[in-house]
TORRO-616429 format. One line per field, with one value per residue (C-alpha): residue number from 1; x, z, y; residue in one letter. Coordinates in pm, 1 decimal, decimal comma. Last residue first. Layout:
! residues N
k NUM:... .
px X:... .
pz Z:... .
py Y:... .
r a:... .
! end
This chain:
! residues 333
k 333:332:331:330:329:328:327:326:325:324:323:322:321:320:319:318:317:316:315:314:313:312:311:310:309:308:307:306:305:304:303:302:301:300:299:298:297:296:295:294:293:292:291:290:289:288:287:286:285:284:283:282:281:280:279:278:277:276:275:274:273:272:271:270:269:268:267:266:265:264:263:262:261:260:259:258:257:256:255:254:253:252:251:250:249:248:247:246:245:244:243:242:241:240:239:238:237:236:235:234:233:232:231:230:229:228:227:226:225:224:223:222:221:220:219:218:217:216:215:214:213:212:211:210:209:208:207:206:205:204:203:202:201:200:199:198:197:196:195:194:193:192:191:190:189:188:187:186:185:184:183:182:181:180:179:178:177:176:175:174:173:172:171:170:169:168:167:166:165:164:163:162:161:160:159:158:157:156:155:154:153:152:151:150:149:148:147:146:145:144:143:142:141:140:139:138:137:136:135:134:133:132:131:130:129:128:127:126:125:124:123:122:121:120:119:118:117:116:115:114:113:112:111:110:109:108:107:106:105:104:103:102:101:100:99:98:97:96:95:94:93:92:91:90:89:88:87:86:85:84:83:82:81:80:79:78:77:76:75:74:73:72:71:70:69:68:67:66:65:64:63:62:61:60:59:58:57:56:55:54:53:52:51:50:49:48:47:46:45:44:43:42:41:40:39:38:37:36:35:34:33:32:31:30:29:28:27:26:25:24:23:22:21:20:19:18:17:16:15:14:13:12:11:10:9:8:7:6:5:4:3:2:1 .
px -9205,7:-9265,7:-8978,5:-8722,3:-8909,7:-9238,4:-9218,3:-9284,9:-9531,4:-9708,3:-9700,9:-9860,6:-10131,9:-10230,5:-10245,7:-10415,5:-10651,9:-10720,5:-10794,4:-11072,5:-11236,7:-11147,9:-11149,6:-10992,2:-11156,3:-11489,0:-11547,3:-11798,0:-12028,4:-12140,3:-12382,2:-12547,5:-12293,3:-12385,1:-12176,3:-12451,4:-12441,4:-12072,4:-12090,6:-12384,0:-12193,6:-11856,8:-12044,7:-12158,2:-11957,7:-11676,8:-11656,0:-11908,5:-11819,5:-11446,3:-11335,2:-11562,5:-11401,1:-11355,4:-11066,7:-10666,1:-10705,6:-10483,0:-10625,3:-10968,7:-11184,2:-11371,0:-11581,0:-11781,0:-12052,0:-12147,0:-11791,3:-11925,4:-11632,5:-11820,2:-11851,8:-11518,7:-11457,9:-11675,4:-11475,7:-11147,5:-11222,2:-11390,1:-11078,6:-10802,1:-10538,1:-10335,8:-10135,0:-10271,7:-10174,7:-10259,8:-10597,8:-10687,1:-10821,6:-10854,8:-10960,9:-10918,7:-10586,1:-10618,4:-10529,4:-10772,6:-10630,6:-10628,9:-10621,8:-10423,6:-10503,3:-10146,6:-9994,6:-10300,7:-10198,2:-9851,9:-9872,3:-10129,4:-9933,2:-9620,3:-9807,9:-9909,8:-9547,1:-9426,3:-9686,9:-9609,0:-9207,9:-9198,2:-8897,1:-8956,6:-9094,0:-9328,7:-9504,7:-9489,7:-9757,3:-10019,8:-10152,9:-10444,6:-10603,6:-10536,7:-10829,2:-10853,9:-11080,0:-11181,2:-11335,6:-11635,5:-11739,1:-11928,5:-12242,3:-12481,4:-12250,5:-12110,8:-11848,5:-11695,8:-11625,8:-11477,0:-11243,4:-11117,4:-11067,6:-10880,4:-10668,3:-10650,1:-10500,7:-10252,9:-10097,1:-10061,3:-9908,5:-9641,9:-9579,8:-9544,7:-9717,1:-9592,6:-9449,2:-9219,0:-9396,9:-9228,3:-8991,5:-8956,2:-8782,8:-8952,4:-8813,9:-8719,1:-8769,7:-8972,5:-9111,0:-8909,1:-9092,5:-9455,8:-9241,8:-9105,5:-9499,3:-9590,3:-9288,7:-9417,2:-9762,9:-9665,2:-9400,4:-9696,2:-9970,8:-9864,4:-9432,7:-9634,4:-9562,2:-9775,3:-9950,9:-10094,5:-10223,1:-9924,2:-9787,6:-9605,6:-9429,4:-9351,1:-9069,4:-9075,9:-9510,4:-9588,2:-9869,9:-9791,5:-9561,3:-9911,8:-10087,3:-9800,7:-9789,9:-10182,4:-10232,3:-9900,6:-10124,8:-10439,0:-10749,5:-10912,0:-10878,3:-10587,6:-10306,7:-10550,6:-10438,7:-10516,7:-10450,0:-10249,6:-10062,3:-9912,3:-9833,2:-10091,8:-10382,6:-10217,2:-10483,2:-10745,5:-10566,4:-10591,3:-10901,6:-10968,9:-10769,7:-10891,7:-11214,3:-11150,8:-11022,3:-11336,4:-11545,5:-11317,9:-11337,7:-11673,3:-11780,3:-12017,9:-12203,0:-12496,1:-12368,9:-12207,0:-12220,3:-12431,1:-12363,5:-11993,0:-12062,5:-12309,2:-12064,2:-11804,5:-11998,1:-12030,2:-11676,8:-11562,0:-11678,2:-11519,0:-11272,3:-11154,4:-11210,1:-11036,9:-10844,2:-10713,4:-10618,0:-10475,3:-10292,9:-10164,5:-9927,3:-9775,5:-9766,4:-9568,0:-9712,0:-9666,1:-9975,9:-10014,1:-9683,6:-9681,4:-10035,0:-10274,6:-10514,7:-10555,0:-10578,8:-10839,4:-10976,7:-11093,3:-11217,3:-11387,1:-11582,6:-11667,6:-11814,1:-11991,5:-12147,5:-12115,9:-11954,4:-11594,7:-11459,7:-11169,1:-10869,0:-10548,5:-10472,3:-10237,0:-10184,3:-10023,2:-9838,0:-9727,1:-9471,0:-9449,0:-9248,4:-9465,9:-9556,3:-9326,0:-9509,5:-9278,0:-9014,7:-9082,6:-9128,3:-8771,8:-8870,1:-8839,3:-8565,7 .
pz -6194,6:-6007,0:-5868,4:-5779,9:-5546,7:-5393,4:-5059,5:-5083,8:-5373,8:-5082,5:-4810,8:-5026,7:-5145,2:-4771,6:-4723,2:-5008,8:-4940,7:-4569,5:-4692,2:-5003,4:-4772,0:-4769,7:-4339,2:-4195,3:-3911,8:-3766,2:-3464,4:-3199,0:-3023,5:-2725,6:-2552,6:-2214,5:-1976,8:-1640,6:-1571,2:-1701,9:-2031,6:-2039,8:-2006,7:-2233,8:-2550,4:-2446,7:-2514,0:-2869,8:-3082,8:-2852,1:-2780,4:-3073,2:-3366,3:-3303,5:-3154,1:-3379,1:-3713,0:-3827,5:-4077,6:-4019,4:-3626,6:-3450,7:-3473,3:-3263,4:-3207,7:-2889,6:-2884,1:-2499,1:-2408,9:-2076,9:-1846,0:-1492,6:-1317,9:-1303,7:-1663,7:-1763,5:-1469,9:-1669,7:-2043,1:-1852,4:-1676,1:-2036,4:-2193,7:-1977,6:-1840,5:-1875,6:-2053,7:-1954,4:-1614,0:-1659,0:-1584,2:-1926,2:-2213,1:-2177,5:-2505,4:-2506,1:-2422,5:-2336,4:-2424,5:-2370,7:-2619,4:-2538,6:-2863,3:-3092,8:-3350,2:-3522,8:-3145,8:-2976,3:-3311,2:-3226,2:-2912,1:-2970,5:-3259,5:-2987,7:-2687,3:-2930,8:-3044,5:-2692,5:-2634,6:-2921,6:-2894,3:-2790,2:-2548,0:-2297,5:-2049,0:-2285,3:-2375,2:-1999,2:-1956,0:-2124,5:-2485,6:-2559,2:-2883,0:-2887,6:-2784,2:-2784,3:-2612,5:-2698,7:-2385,8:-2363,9:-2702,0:-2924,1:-3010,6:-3284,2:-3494,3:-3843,0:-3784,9:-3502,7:-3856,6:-4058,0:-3800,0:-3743,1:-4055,4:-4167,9:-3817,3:-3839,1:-4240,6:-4127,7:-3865,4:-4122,0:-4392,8:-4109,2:-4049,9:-3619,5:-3592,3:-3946,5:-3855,9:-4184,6:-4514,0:-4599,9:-4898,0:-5050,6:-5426,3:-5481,6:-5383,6:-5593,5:-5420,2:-5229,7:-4874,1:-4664,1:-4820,2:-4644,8:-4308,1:-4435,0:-4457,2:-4152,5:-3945,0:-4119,2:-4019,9:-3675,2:-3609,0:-3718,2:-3508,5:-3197,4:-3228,8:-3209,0:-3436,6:-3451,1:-3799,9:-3836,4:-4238,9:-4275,4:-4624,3:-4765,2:-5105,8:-5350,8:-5663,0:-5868,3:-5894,3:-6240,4:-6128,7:-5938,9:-5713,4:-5633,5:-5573,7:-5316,4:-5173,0:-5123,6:-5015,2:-4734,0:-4631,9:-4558,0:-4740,2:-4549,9:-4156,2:-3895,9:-4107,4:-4313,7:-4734,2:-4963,3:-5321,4:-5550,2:-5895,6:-5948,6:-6188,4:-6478,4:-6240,6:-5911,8:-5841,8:-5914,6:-5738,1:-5417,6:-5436,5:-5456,0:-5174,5:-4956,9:-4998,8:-4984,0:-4632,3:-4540,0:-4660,8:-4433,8:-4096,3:-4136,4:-4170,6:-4397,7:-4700,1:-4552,4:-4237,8:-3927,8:-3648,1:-3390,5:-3482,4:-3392,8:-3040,5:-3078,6:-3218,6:-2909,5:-2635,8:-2837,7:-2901,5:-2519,9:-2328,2:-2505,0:-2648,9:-2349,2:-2088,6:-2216,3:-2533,4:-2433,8:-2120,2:-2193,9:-2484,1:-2253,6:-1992,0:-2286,9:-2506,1:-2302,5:-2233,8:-2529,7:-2634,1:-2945,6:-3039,5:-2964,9:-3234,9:-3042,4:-2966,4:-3342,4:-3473,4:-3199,5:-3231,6:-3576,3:-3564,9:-3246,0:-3403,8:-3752,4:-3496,0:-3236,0:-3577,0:-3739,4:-4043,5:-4168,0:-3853,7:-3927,9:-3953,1:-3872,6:-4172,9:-4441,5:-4755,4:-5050,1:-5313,3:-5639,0:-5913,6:-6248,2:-6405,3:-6695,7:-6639,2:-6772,4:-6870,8:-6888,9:-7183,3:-7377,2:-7730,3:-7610,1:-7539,2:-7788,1:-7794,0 .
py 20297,7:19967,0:19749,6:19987,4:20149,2:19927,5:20004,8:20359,0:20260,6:20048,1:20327,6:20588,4:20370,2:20230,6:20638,7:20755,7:20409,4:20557,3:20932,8:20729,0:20503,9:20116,6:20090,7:20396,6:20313,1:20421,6:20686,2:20507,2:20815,8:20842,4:21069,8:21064,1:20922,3:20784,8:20513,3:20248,7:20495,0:20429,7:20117,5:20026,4:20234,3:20077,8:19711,9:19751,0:20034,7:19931,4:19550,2:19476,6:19714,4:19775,5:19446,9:19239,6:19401,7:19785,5:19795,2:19867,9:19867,4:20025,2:20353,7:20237,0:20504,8:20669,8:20974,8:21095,5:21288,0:21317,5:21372,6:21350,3:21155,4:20829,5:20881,9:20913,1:20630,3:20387,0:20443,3:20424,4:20101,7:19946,6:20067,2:19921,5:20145,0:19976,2:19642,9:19310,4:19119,7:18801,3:18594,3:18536,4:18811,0:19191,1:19318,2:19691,6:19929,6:20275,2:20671,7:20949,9:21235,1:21583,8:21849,4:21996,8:21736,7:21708,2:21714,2:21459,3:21216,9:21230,3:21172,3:20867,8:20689,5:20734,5:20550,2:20289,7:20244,9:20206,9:19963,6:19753,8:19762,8:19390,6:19386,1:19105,9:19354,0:19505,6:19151,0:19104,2:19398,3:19179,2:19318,5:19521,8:19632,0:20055,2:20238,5:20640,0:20815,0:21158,9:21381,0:21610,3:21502,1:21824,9:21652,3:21616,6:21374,6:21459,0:21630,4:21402,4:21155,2:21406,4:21514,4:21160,2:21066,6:21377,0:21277,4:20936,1:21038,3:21284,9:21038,8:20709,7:21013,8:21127,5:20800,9:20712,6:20378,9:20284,1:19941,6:19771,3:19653,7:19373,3:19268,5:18943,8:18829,4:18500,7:18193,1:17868,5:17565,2:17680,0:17491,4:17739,3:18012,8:17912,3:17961,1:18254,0:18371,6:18236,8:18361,9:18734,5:18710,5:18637,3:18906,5:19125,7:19040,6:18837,5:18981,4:19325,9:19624,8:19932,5:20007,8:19654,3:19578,2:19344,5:19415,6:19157,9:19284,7:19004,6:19030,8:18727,4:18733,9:18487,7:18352,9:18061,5:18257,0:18475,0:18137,2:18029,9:18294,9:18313,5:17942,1:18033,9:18312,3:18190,7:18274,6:18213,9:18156,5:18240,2:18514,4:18586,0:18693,8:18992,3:19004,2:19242,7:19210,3:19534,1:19774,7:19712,1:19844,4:19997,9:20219,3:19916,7:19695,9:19915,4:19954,2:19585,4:19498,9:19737,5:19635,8:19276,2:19378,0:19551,2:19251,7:19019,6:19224,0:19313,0:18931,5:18852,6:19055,6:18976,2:19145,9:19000,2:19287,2:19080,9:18747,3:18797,3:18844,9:18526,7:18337,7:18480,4:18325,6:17973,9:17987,9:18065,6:17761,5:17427,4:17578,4:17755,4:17424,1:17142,0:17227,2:17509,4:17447,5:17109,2:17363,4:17563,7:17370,4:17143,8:17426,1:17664,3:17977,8:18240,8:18288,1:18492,9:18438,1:18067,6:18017,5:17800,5:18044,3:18176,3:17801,4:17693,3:18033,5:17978,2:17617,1:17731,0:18020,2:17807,8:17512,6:17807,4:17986,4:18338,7:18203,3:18195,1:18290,9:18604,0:18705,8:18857,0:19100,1:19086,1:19278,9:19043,2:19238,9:19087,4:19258,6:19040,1:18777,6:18684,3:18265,6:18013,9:17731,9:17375,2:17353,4:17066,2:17273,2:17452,0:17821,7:18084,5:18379,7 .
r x:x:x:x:x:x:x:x:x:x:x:x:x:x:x:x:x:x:x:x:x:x:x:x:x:x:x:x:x:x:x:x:x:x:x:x:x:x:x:x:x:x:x:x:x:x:x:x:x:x:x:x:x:x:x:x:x:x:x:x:x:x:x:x:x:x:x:x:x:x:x:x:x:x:x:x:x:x:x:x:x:x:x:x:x:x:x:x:x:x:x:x:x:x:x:x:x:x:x:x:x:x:x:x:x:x:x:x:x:x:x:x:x:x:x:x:x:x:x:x:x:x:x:x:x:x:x:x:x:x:x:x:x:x:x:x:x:x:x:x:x:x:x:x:x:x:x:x:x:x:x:x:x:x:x:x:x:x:x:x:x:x:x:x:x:x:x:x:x:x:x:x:x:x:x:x:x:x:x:x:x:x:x:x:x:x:x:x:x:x:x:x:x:x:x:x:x:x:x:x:x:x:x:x:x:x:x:x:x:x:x:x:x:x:x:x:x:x:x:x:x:x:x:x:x:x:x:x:x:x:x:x:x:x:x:x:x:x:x:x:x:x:x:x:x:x:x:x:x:x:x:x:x:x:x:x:x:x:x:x:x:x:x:x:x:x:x:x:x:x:x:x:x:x:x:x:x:x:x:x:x:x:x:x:x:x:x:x:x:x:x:x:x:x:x:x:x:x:x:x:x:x:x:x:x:x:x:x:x:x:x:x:x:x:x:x:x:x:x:x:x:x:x:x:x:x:x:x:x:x:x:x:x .
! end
């Protein structure tokens, strides 16, 4: 059946899915740094003191102290192909397209920075994509990471007139595939350093302890990722929780403490990784790569080693794979 000659384009209906990950500063620079946190800080599920107390704050004294501090974090593990974070993420993407060639259409979006999501949706409705999976790259579920990425994306729906189809890609903190892969990573990575670690820490991105009390499952999921992990890997796992920020109480033990009392305690050679984290970004390469390196040396350690993420490489896109055509059922073949 043709179209009336004044019908408007009708684009072929198609399958989209749009992975999500929290972003990143466009360049390594105080303006690009503050732009970016003034976004990230100001989102209610990151912070979740009331706007009229926080954003004076904010405004006042954290924007105009913290940006120029964290360009020059970010200015040590920027590459010239940009931000870890983003390039990892393109990765991803791209491999992922690629497997799914002819199946699905798929593109990556930032939940603070670009591309945002809404522009993404919105491009991907555009284009023909009915039926949308969103696919927030966080395998433990926190109201700040993936609660957030899914109010921005109905948020972006709200504005349709006509919506497309929506699924999301739920926690996987505790899949058996999610486990399996951390631990082929993880094995593969410790075999190729000179050292056999005396203890393996593990570093989940920290949250304060009222988060927990108010019912976010976060910790709870961290702590399972962790047993899990220990059980597949028969072996001890050093759990704790990085990225301190503000004067509240945060989530424990915290990394940095645990990394200095390892040491304190005589253990010399030490692993840490980051499962949390979908791709390596300023948290991974800076804060642990960077900083847990000095602190456990200055605590007397002789031997560290920083484990990457699963980043783009070939066990972490079986997995991201995996979990996608899960979702995917009844749309794709």
């Amino acid at each position: 059946m043709s179209l009336p000659p004044d019908h408007p384009p009708v684009a072929t209906p198609k399958v989209g899915v749009l992975l999500v990950n929290l972003g990143t500063p466009d360049e390594p620079t105080t303006p690009a740094v503050k732009r970016y946190l003034k976004q990230f800080l100001s989102d209610r599920r990151v912070v979740e003191i009331p706007p009229l107390i926080w954003q004076p704050i904010l405004r006042a004294i954290i924007l105009n102290t913290r940006p120029q501090k964290s360009a020059e974090a970010y200015a040590k593990v920027w590459t010239d192909k940009g931000s870890p974070l983003a390039f990892f993420t393109v990765g991803q993407t791209e491999a992922l397209a690629s497997r799914m060639t002819g199946e699905a259409d798929v593109r990556y979006a930032m939940r603070y920075g670009n591309p945002s999501v809404a522009d993404q949706l919105a491009a991907m409705k555009e284009a023909g994509c009915n039926r949308i999976l969103i696919a927030p790259l966080y395998p433990q579920y926190s109201g700040a990471t993936t609660g957030t990425v899914l109010d921005e994306a109905y948020a972006t729906l709200t504005q349709m007139r006509w919506h497309p189809a929506i699924r999301t890609l739920p926690a996987y903190h505790d899949d058996a595939n999610y486990i399996g892969a951390l631990k082929a990573s993880i094995e593969a990575s410790l075999a190729k350093i000179d050292f056999e670690p005396d203890a393996l820490v593990i570093s989940f991105h920290g949250m304060p302890e009222r988060t927990l009390q108010l019912g976010d499952p976060y910790h709870c999921h961290c702590q399972k990722t962790a047993r899990l992990l220990s059980e597949s890997m028969g072996r001890e796992l050093v759990v704790s929780f990085q990225s301190r920020f503000g004067r509240a109480k945060w989530l424990e033990p915290a990394t940095d403490d645990t990394i200095m009392r390892l040491g304190h305690e005589g253990k010399k050679k030490i692993a840490i990784f980051a499962p949390g984290f979908s791709v390596d970004c300023l948290e991974t390469l800076e804060e642990l790569a960077i900083q847990g390196h000095e602190q456990f040396e200055e605590a007397g350690g002789t031997h560290f080693a920083y484990l990457p993420c699963l980043n783009d490489s070939d066990i972490g896109m079986d997995m991201l794979e995996t979990l996608v055509r899960r979702e995917l059922a009844g749309w794709i073949a």
